[in-house]
Each structure stands twice: as C-alpha cells, then as structure tokens.
N, C-alpha and C positions, 0 to 999 in steps of 0.2 A: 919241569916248570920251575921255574926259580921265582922266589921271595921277592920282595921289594927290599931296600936294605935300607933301612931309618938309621941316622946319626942316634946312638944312645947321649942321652944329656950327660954331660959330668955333674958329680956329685956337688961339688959347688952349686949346680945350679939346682938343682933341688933343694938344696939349703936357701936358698934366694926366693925360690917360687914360695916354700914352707914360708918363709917369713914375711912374704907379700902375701900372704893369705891369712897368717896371725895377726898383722896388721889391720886389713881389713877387718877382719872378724872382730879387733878390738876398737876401731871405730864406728863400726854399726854398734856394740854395746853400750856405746856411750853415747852415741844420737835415741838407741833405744831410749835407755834411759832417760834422756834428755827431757823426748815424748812424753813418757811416760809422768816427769814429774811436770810438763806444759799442761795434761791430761789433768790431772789431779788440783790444777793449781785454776783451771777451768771451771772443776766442776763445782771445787769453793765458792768461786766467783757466783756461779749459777746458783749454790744452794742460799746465799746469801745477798741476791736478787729476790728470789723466794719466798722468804722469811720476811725480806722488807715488806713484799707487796704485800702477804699475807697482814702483816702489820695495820699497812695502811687500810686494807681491806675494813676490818674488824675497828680502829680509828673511827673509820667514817661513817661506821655504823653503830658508834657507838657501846662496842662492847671489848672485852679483854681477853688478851690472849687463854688466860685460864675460862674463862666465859664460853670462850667457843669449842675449846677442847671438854666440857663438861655437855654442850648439846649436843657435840658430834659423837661423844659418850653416850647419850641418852638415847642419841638416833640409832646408836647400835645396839644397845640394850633391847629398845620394844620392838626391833626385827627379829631381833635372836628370841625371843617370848615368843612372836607369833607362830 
C-alpha cells in the first residue's frame, strides 16, 4: 500500500506562514489592548455617572456627602452591636 505523497512546503514558505501569524498575533495585541483601554475608559465614565447621582441624591435631601457617609457608618455600627 503506498502513502499519499504531499508536496513538502519550501522553507520560504514557512518563513511567510511564521510571519502571517506574528502579524496577526501582533494585531489582536493591539485591538486587545485597544479594548482593554475602551474598557477602563467606560467604567470611568460609569463611576462618575455614579458619584454624580449620588450627589444629586444627598442635594435633594438635603444633606452632605460626609452626612451620609457618617449614617451609612452608624447603620453599620448598630448591626455589627447586635
């Protein structure tokens, strides 16, 4: 029974393939990345939606940010007592 008989690639083209796949590799690094700082540049945005509302929150009631961070203190204090 005889083999099937594949053309071996030349070397060249394994240098070719190697380098369309360093290629890639170094393009997805830098979309990663990209992500990665779109990601982050997000979650600013969010945390700082956040903080506003809470603002407004605490505004419209009247009281201040250290105000509210001292009852939300207090609220945890007399759970932690009981």
């Amino acid at each position: 029974m005889e083999g099937i008989k594949v053309p071996r690639p030349k070397r060249t083209d394994f240098e070719s393939q190697l380098q369309k796949v360093e290629n890639q590799i170094k393009e997805s690094e830098e979309k990663l990345k990209s992500l990665r700082e779109e990601k982050e540049s997000i979650l600013q945005a969010k945390k700082e939606y956040e903080l506003e509302q809470l603002y407004r929150v605490a505004k419209s009631h009247g009281k201040t940010i250290p105000d509210i961070i001292a009852e939300l203190e207090a609220q945890k204090n007399s759970k932690n007592t009981k």
